[in-house]
N, C-alpha and C positions, 0 to 999 in steps of 0.2 A: 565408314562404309561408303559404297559408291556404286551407284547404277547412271545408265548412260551417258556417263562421261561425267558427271557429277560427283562431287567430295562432297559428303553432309560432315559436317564435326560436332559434339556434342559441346555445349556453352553452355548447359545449366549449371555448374560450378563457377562459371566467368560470372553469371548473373547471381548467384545466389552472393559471390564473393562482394561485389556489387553492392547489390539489395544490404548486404550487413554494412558496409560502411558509410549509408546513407543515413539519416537522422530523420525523425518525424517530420513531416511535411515537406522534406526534398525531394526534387525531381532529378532526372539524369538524363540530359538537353543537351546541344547540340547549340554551337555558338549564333546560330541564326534562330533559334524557337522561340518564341513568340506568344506567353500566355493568352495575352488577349488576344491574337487571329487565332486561339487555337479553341478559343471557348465559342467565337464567334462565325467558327466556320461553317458553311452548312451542311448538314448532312443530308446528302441524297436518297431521296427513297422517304424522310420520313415528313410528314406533312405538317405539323409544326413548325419543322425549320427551311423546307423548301416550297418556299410559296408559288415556286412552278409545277410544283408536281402535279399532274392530272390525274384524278384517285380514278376515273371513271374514261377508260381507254375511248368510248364511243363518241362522236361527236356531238356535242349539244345542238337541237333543232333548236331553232328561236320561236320561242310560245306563243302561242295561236289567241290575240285578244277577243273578247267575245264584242262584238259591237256593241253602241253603246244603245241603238235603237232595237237593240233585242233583248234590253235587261230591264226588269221590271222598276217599277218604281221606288219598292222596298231595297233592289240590288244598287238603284244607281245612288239612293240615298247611303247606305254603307259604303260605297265607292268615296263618297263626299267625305265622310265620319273619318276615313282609313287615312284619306289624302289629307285631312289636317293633325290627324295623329301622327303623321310622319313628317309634316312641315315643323308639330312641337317636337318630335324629336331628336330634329336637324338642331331647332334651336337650344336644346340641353345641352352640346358639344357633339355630337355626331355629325359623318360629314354626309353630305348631300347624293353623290350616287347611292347610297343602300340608304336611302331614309326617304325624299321624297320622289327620286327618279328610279324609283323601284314600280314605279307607277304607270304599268304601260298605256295610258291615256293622255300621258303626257311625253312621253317618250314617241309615242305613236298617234298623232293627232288627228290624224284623220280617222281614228276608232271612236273616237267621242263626237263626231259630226252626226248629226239628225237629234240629238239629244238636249236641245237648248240650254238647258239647267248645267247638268253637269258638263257640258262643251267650254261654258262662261265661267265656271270653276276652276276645269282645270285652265284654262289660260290667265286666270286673273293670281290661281296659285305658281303657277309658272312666273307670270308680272312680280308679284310679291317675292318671291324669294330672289329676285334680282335686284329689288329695292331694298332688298335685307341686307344683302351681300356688296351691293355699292354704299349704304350706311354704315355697316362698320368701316367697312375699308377708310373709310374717309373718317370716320370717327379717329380711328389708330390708338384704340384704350385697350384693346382686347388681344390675345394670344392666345396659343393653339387649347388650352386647355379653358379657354371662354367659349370658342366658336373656332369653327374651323369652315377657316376661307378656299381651303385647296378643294380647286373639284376634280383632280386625279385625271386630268385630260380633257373633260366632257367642256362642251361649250356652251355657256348658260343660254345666247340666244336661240340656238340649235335654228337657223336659220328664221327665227321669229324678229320681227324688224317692228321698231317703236311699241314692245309689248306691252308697254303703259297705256297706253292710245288704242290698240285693239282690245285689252282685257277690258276698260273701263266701255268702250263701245258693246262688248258683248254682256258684259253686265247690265247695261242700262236695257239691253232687247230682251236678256233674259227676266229682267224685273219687270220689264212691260209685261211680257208673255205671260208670266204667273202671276199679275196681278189682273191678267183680261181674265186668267184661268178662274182665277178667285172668282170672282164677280158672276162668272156664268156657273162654278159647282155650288156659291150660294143660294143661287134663284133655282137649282133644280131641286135643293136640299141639304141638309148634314152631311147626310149619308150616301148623295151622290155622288157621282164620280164627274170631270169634267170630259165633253161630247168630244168621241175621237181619241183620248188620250190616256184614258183608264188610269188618271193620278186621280187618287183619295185626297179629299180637301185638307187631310192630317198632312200627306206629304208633301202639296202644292204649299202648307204654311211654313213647313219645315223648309224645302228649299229655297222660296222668300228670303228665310230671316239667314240663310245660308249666304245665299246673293248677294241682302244688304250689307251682310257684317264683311264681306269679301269687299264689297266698293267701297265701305269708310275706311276700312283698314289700310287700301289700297292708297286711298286719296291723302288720310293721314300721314303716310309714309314720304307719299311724293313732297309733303307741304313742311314737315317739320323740319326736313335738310336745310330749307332755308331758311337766314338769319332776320327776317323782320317780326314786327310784333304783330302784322297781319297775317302772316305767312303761319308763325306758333298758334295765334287764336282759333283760325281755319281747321288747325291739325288740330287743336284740341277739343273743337265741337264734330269732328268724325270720329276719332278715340270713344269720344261719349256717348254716339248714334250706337260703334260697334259695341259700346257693353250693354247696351241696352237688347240688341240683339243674341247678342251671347245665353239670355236669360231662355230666349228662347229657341235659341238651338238645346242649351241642355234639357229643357223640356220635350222637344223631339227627336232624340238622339235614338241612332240604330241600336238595338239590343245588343248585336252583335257585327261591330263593323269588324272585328278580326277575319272575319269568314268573307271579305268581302272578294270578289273575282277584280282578275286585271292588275296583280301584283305580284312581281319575280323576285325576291329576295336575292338571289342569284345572275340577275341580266348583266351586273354591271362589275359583278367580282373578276374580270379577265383585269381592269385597271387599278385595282388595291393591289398587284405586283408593286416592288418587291418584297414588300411588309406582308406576313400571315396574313389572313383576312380574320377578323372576327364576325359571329351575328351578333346582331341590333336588333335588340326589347326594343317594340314601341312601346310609348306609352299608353296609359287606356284609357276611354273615355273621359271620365272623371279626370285624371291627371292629366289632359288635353288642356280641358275646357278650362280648369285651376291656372292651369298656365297662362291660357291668353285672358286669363281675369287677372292675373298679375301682371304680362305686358302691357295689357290697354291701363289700368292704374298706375305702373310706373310711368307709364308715357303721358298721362293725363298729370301728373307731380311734373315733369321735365317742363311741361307747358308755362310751369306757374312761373319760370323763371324771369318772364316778362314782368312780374310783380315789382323785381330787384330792382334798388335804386341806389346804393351805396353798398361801401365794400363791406360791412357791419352784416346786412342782411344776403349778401352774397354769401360770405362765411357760413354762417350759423345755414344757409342754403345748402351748400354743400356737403357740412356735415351729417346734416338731414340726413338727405340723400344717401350719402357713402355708406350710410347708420342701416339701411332698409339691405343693404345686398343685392340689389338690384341683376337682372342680368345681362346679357353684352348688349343689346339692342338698346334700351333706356341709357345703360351710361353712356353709348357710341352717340348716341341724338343731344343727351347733355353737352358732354364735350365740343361737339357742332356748335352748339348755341351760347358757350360761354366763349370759345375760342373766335367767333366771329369771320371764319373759315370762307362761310357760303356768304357772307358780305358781299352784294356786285357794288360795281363803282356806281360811285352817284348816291347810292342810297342811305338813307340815315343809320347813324351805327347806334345799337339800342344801347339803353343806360344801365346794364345789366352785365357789359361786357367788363372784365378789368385793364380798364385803359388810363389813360392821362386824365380826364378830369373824375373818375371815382377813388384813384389815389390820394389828388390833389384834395377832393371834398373830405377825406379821411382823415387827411393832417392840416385841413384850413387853410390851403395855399390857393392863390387865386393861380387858376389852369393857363388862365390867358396869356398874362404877363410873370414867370416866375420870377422871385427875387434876384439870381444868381445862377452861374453857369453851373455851380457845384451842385444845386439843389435841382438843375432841368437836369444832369443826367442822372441825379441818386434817383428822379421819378423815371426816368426811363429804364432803368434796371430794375425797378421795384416791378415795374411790370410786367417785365422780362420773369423775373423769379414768382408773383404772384399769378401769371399767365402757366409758369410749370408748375406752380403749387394744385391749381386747378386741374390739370391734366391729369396728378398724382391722384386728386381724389375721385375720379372717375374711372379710376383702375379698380381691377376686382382687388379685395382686402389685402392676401397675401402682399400682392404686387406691390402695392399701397402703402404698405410696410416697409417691404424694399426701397422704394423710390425715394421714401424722407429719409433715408439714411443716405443715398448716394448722393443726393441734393442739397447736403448739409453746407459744401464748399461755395455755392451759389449764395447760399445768406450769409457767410463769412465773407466773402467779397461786399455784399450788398453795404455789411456793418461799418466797412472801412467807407462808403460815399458818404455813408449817414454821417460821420463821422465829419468830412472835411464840408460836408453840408452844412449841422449844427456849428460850424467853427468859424464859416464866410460872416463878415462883415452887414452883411447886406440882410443873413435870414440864418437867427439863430431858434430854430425848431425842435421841435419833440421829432425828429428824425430816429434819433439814435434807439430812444425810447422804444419807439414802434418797432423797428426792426427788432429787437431785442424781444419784446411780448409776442410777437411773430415768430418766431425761431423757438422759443418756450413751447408755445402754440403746438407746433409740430413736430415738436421733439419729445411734449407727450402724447402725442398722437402716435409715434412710434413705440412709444412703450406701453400703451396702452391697448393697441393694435397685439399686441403678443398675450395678454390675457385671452384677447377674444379669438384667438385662433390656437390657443392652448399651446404655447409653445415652453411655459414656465413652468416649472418641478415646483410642488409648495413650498420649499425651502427657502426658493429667493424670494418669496412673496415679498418678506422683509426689507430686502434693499432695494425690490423696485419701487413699493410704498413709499420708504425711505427718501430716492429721489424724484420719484411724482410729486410728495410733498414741497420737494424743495422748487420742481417747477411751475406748482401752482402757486407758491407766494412770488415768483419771479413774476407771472405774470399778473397777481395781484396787486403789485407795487409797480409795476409800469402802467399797469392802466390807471391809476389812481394818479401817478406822474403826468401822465396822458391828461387825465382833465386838469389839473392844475398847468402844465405849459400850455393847454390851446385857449388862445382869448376865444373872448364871448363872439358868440354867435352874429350880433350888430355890426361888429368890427370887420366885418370876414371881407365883406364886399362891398362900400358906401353908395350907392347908385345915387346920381343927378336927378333932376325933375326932367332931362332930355334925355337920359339913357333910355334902353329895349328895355330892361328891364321893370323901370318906373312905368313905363306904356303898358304893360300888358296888364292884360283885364285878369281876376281873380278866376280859376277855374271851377265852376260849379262842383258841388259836392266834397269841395277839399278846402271851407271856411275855415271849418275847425282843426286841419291837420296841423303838425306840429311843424316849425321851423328843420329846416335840414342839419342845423348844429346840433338843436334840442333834441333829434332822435340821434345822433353821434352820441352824444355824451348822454343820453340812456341808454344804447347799446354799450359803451366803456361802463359805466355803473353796474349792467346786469352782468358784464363780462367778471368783472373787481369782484360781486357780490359770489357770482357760482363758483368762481376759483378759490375764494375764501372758504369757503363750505365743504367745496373737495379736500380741500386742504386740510380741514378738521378732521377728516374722514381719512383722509391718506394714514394721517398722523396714532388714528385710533386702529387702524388696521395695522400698521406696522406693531403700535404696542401689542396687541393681542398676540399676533405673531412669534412674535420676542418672547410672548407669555409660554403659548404654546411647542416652541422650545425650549426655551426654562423646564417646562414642568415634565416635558418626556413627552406629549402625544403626536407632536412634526420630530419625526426623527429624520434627521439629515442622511442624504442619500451618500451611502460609499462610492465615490465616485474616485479612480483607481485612477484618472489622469486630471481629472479637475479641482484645484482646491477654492476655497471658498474667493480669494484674490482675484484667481486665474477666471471663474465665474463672473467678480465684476468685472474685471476685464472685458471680457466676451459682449457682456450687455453692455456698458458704457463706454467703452474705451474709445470709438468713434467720437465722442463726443469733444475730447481733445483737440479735436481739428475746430474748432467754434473759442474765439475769445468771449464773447457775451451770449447767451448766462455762463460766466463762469465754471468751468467743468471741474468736479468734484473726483477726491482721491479716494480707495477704498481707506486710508488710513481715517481719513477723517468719518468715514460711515460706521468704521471701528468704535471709534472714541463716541460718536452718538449713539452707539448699540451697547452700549458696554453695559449688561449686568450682573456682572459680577460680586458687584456688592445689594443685589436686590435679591428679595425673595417673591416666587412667583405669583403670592398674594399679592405684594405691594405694584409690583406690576399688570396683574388685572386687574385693582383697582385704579391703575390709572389708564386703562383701555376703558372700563366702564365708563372715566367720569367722562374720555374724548368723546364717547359715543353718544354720552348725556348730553355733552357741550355742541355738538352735530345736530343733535336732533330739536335742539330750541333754536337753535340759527335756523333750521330748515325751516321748522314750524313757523317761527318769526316772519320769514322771506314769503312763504306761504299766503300769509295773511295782507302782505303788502300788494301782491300780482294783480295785475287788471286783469278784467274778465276776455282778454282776448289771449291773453299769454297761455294758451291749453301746452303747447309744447313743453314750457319751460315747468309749467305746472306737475303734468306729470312724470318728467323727469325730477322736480324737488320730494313727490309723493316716491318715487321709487328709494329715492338717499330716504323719506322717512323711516321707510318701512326695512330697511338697511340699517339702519342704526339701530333702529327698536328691535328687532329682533335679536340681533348681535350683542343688543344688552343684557336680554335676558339669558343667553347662550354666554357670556362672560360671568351673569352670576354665579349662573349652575356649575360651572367651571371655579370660580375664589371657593363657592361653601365644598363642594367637592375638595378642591386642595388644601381648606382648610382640616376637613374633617379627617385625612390622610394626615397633614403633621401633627393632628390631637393624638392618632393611633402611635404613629412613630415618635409619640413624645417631644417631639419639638415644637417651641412656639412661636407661633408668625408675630412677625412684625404685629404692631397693636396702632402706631402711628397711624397709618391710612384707613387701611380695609375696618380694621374691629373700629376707629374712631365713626365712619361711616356707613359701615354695615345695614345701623337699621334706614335711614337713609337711602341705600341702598337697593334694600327691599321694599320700600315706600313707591321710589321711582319704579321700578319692576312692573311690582304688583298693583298698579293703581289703574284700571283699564279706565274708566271715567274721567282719567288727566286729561287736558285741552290737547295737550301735545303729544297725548297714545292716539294718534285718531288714523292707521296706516291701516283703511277699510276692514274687516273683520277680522281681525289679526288679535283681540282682546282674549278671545277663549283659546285663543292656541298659546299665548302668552302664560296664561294662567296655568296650560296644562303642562305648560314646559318646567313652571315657580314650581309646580306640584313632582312632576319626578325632579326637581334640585331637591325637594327635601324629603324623598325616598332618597337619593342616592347621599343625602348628607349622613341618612339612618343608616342605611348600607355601606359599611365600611370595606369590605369586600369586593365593590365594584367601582371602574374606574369608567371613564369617558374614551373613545376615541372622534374623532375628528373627519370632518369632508368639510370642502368648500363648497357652496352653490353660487354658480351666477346666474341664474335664473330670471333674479329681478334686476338688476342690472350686469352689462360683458364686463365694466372693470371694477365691480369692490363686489367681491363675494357674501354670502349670508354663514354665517358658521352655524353647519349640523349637527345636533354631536348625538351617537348611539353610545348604548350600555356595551361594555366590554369585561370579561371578567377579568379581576385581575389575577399576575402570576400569584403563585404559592409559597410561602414564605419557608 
């Protein structure tokens, strides 16, 4: 056919011809197309994907702020509430134009003038979030999904010049003023108001503790960037002013600060181009106030770091810390203060930092004079790599995980100085030693780090148990190495009757401390002892494992491209690039897993005894701890109550499987399980043992004995299985529910 000069032809035959010789999931392109610009193109018109579209043809007026000296006292206290609900918001990962420059009181400063109170708020929260924003930066722990440092154009001083120095000036006139106000609405009464200003003495207190928490906060922030022990002490007696305030802000918090006037949601969306915009929840009151009671405590723990004296108690500092999930603001201020960053010249570099003489005290070398050239630069790369070690643990967890696996080539290099260190002439050292228990160190930290972020199918539980186990005896026999190559404490450093060190006067209050060798080699001992103990526990978790595939309730995932090889690969195959600790093959995890010739009885009975053999070490270690040791304490209490449980949970599991092969007429093993059986139940069920004592855990014990011998009656029901980590991120507690079983 054809009108105006036009041929139409018909092509649906071309295309259907087409369409038939193409196969499921083919397209029919054109040598330039392009799947991905074709998915990512935008399409115009719809507002999802065209972040210019303008749904709303009329021009936006710019919203009319209500002054601040025409809002009542109840409104400018909601004002207060709103702008640090959207400062915690900022700090969750949201970025700062639609969270706290939503706020046209800050955006527009001259609308909060006549208003003393909230005039000195909003500029001290304006100060603050630019000491928030220049501490990360400088921190450099954090990434877009910690905090997010882009402000999409907007300029944080927005012509405000030394905003530290005017907020804190206008905070101190604001604190005068409401505390003259004080003073004159108590002498008229409760219930009066103060002369001229119509603030109720409820809101003159509220905005008080509003003020104060705003200046320590402020002052804290300015003082902990820097690196001295005067500078950290300072910040952390304002940290402590602020939470003392906080107590009473939540006691006068606005009913409702959502409703508060003097906030655009929408002012600042023209610069979230060319990303969609999303809205932003703020948080609410409650989840405000929780927040900055967990920054002023994180930040109050960052202080302690002035405590550290050696690299023993720096460690066990950091994993602290790492342990809590802290969020970007506390790790960005750690990192400052271990990195020794804000150091100015001249000034003493604290004993907390990991430098040359906290290495040197580590492994007993005098700092001053090292023996050999080989051994000054193994110390200068140790500290190179212990200096990124730190930085790693100040990353949020994920991250944290990544980092020790791409930093693994950094302690292979470091193993080789060890190496021609322990072999010079001059200074034959536990070099090698330590790097090796170091490299252990956080190599299960990487594998243990993937527990706590659930990155493991229950199947491998097994072989990562497997080689946890093997890296907790690596680092059990180096530390044990470790005290035997370091001489005694005496020998370390011989001083003269002329030396500095002979001259100086004892310092008061530290007659009775321990020599700096003697808490070395307590720290190696405590270190030796808890790796020992995981180690029982690694070992008892693996067998259960092993059990619980044996017997059918971990049925292994059909995984259509991964086989069980390809799997350790995945997880250890990095570790290859490491000569010390020795990297292990799946061949050999094979041959330690092998039971083929066991039956599933005789394998929970040897999960039980690991658990029994765990839980008398623990109790043991238990009874030895001095009354200061609360950390290590209640980490031995959590592995108590880990094993004890998992015992009774392997019982109910042997009488259970046993009572299955009575049905199916076959007989278990008699060797182990039936030889210990009553034994067995002895340990179980005896809630009055010295070593059942995992706080009230005796009657849940006994009611768990109590369905094992329902379900041994009921032959009909079988057990299934869950992990909890509940009481501790890496050795789980074994659940186990009624399941019926199939039909025969």
């Amino acid at each position: 056919m054809a009108s105006e000069g036009c041929a139409w032809l018909d092509i649906e035959e071309l295309l259907q011809d087409a369409a038939d010789a193409l196969e499921e999931g083919e397209l029919l392109h054109d040598d330039h197309f392009s799947l991905y610009e074709a998915m990512s193109a935008v399409e115009i018109g719809d507002p999802k994907l065209d972040a210019g579209m303008c749904t709303n043809p009329e021009p936006r007026a710019a919203p009319e702020v209500v002054p601040a000296t025409s809002l009542s006292s109840s409104d400018a206290l909601a004002v207060a509430d709103r702008l640090f609900a959207a400062e915690a918001t900022w700090h969750q990962g949201n970025n700062l134009p639609q969270t706290v420059f939503t706020c046209m009181y800050i955006l527009q400063p001259r609308s909060a003038e006549g208003h003393i109170a909230l005039e000195a708020l909003c500029k001290a929260t304006h100060a603050t979030c630019i000491a928030v924003r220049d501490l990360v930066l400088a921190g450099n722990v954090c990434e877009d999904e910690d905090f997010v440092l882009h402000t999409f154009g907007m300029h944080m001083e927005m012509g405000l010049r030394d905003a530290d120095v005017s907020a804190l000036a206008a905070l101190a006139l604001a604190e005068e003023a409401l505390e003259a106000l004080q003073q004159q609405s108590k002498g008229k009464g409760s219930a009066g108001a103060a002369a001229g200003q119509g603030i109720s003495q409820e809101h003159i207190a509220a905005f008080l503790a509003r003020v104060r928490f705003r200046k320590a906060l402020l002052k804290g922030l300015q003082r902990v960037q820097k690196g001295t022990k005067q500078d950290q002490d300072f910040a952390r007696k304002q940290f402590a002013a602020a939470l003392q305030e906080l107590e009473r802000m939540r006691d006068s918090a606005h009913p409702r600060p959502q409703d508060a006037v003097g906030f655009c949601p929408d002012v600042n969306r023209r610069l979230m181009a060319p990303v969609p915009p999303r809205n932003i929840t703020f948080l609410t009151s409650q989840q405000s106030w929780d927040h900055y009671a967990s920054l002023l405590q994180h930040l109050l723990l960052v202080g302690n770091i002035v405590k550290v004296g050696s690299y023993e108690e720096l460690k066990a500092f950091l994993m602290d810390f790492s342990g809590r999930s802290c969020g970007a603001i506390p790790r960005s201020a750690l990192h400052l203060a271990v990195s020794g960053k804000t150091t100015r010249l001249g000034e003493p570099t604290g004993p907390w930092l990991p430098r040359k003489p906290m290495l040197c005290s580590a492994l007993r070398m005098p700092s001053s004079t090292l023996p050999s050239g080989d051994s000054a630069l193994f110390v200068d790369q140790a500290c190179l790599a212990v200096a990124g070690w730190c930085q790693d643990m100040c990353l949020n967890r994920a991250r944290q995980r990544r980092r020790h696996r791409r930093t693994i080539e950094d302690w292979a290099h470091l193993h080789d100085h060890a190496a021609n260190a322990d072999m010079s002439p001059e200074f034959q050292g536990p070099c090698g030693c330590w790097v090796e228990k170091e490299c252990a160190s956080m190599l299960l930290q990487h594998l243990q780090l993937g527990f706590e972020l659930d990155v493991y199918a229950p199947e491998e539980y097994c072989m990562l148990f497997w080689y946890c186990d093997f890296l907790h005896g690596v680092i059990e026999v180096n530390a044990r190495d470790l005290l035997k190559a370091m001489p005694p404490p005496s020998a370390k450093l011989p001083n003269t009757p002329n030396s500095k060190a002979a001259k100086k006067k004892p310092v008061a209050g530290k007659k009775n401390s321990p020599p700096e060798g003697a808490s070395c080699e307590q720290a190696l001992q405590a270190e030796a002892q808890q790796a020992g103990v995981e180690r029982l526990l690694c070992q008892a978790q693996m067998r259960m494992t092993a059990a619980l595939s044996a017997g059918g309730q971990l049925r292994p995932f059909p995984a259509p491209f991964n086989s069980e090889s390809q799997r350790f690969e995945q997880r250890f195959g990095f570790l290859h690039r490491l000569q010390r600790p020795e990297p292990l093959a799946f061949d050999q995890y094979e041959r330690s897993v092998d039971i083929s010739t066991c039956t599933p009885e005789s394998i929970l009975q040897s999960a039980f005894d690991g658990f029994r053999e765990a839980r008398r070490v623990v109790a043991m270690l238990l009874q030895l701890l001095g009354p200061v040791e609360d950390a290590r304490s209640e980490q031995l209490q959590a592995l108590l109550r880990i094993s004890s449980q998992n015992m009774v949970a392997v019982k109910v599991l042997y009488d259970a499987t046993k009572a299955r092969a009575k049905e199916n007429g076959t007989v278990p093993v008699t060797s182990g399980a039936e030889a210990d059986g009553g034994q067995m139940s002895k340990s179980v069920s005896s809630p009055a043992s010295a070593q059942d004592q995992p706080g009230s855990e005796g009657s849940a014990n006994q009611a768990e004995d109590s369905e094992a011998k329902k379900g041994v009656k009921k032959g009909s029901e079988v057990w299934s299985v869950q992990f909890d980590f509940s009481h501790h991120p890496y050795y789980p507690v074994l659940r186990l529910k009624h399941a019926s079983a199939p039909k025969k």
